[in-house]
C-alpha positions in Angstrom: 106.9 86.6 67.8 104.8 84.7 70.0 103.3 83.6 73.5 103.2 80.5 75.0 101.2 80.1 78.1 101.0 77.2 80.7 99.3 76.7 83.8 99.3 74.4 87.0 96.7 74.4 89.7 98.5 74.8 93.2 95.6 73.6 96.1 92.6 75.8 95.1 95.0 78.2 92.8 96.0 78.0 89.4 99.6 79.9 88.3 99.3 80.9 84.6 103.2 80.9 83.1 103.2 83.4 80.8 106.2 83.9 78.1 106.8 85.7 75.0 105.0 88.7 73.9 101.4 90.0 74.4 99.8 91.6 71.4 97.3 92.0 69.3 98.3 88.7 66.9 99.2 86.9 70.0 96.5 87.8 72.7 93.9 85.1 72.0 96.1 82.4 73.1 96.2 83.9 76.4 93.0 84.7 75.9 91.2 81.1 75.3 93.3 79.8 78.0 92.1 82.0 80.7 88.6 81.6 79.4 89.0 78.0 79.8 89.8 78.4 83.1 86.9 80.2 84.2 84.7 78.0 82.7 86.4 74.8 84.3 85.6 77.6 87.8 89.3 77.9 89.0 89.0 81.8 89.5 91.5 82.2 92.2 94.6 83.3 89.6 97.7 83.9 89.6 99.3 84.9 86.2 102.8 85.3 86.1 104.3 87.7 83.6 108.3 87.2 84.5 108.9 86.3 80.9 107.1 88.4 79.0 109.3 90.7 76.9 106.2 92.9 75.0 103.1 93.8 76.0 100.6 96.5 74.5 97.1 97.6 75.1 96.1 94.7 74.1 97.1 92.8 76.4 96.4 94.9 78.8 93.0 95.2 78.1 92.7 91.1 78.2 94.4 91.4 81.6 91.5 94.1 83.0 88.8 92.2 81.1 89.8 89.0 82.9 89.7 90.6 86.5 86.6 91.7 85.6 85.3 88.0 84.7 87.3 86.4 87.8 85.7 89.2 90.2 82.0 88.5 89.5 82.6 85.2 89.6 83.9 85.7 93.5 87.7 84.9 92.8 91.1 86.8 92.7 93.8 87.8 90.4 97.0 88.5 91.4 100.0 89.5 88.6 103.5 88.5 89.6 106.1 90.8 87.6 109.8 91.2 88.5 110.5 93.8 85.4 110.6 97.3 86.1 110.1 98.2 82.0 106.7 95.9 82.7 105.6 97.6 86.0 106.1 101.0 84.2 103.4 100.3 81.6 101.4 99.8 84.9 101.9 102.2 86.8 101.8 105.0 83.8 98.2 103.3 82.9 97.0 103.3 86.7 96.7 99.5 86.8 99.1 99.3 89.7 96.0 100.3 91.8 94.2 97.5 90.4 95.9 94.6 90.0 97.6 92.6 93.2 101.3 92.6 92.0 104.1 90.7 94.3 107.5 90.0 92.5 107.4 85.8 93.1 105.0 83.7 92.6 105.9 82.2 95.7 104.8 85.1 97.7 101.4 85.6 95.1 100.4 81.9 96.7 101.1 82.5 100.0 98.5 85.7 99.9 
């Protein structure tokens, strides 16, 4: 399987579409496009995972090294995620008490 990833700036934000599956043979897409970002200084994210079916550590571990990254450059990343089987992988890891999390990305931009 496979992700595909696009992204639109919104005013000073960028929404990152995320679809598919997040893993360790698919994680570098993601990966090179957030990095991309950062360098081109949009750091105010927000990444929404509403269509991602799989993700592992992985991609978790992309998701954590990214706030990292948007943090010391003085931005923000919020997650949208509307699936409970996705917010339990969060919330067993602990990440729920890192991560901004809203369930639209509608209300992510409006924070």
């Amino acid at each position: 399987m496979d992700v595909r990833v696009t992204t639109r700036d919104v005013g000073a934000q960028t929404v990152v579409e995320v679809a598919g599956e997040i893993d360790v043979s698919t994680a570098d897409v993601l990966r090179d496009r957030l990095t991309e970002l950062l360098d081109r200084d949009r750091t105010d994210l927000v990444i929404d995972l509403r269509e991602v079916r799989f993700m592992d550590s992985t991609g978790l571990g992309l998701l954590v090294g990214t706030l990292k990254k948007v943090r010391l450059a003085g931005g923000r990343l919020q997650l949208v995620i509307d699936s409970e089987r996705l917010l339990k992988v969060f919330r067993i890891t602990a990440l729920l008490q890192v991560f901004t999390v809203h369930e639209t990305v509608e209300a992510a931009l409006g924070d």
